[in-house]
Backbone bond lengths (Angstrom), bond angles and torsions (degrees), N, CA, C in turn:
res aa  C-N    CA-C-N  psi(-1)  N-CA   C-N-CA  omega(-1)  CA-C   N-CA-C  phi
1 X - - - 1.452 - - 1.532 108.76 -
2 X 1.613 128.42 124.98 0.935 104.18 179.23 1.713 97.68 -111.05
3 X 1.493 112.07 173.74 1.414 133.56 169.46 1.246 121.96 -117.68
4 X 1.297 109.76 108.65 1.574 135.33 174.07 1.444 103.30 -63.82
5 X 1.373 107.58 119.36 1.346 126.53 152.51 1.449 146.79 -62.17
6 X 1.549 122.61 118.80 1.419 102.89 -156.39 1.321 99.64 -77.03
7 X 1.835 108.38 173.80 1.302 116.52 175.03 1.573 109.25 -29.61
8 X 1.465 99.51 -81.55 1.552 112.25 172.14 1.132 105.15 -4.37
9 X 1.470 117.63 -108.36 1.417 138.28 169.84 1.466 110.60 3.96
10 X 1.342 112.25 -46.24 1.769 119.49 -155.17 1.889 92.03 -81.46
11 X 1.555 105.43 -55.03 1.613 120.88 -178.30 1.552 110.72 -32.49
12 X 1.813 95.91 -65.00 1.091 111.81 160.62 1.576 155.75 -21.68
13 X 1.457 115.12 -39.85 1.121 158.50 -174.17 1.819 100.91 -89.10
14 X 1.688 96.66 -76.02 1.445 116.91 -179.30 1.754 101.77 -45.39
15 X 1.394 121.12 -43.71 1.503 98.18 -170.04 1.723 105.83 -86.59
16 X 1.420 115.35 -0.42 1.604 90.80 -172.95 1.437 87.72 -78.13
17 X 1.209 148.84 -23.87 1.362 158.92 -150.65 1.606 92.39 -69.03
18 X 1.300 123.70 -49.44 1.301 123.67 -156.52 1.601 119.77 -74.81
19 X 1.475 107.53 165.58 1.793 103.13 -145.97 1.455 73.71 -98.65
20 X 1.351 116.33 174.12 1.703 129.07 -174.71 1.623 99.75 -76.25
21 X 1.336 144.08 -27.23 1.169 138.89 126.67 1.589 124.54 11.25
22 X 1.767 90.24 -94.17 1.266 96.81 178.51 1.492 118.45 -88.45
23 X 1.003 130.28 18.12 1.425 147.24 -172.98 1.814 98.80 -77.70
24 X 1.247 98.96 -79.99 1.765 119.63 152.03 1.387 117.61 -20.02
25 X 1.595 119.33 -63.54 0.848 119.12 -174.54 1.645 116.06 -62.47
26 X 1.429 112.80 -42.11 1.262 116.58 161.29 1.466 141.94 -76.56
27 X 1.374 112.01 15.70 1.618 129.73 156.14 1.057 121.07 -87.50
28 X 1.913 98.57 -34.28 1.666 100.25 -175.44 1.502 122.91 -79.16
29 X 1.913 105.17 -19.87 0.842 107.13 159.92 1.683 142.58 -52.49
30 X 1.876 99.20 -59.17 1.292 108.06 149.03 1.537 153.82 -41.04
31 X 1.306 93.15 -27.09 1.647 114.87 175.48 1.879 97.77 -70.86
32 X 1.682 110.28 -60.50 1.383 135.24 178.79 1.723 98.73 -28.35
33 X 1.900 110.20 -45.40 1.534 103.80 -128.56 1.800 90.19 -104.05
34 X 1.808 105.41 -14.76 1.356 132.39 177.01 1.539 98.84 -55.66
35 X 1.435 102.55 -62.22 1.634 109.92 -162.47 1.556 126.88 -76.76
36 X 1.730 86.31 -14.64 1.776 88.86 176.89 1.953 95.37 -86.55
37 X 0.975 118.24 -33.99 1.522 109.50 -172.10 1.914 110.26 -66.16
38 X 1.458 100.63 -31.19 1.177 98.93 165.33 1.414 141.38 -80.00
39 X 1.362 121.33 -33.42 1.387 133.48 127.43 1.555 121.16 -13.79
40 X 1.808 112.42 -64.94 1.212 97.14 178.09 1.756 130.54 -82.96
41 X 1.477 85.47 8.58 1.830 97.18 175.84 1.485 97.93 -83.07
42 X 1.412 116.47 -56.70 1.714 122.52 -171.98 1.481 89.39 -49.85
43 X 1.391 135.88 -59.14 1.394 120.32 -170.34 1.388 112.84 -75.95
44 X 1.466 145.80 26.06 1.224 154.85 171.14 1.557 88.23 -103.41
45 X 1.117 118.81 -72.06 1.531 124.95 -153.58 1.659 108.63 -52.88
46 X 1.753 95.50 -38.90 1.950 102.46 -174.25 1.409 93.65 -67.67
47 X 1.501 141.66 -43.06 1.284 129.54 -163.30 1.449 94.29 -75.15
48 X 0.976 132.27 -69.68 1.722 140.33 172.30 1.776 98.09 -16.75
49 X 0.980 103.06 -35.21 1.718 102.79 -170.01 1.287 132.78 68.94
């Protein structure tokens, strides 16, 4: 029987894999992808008023 892995799970997996290189590279991304979603909430909320 096998067990399918969720996305998560798979992400998960995939970053312990990664060399301290790309480790970095993929925080900075996240941090990047954190601040634009939050940005466009602060600019939801100012139009929202």
């Amino acid at each position: 029987m096998s067990i399918k892995m969720s996305n998560l799970e798979q992400i998960e997996t995939a970053i312990l894999t990664l060399s301290s290189d790309e480790f970095q590279q993929l925080r900075q991304w996240f941090f990047d992808l954190d601040y634009q979603h939050w940005d466009k909430q602060l600019e939801q909320d100012i139009a929202d008023g």
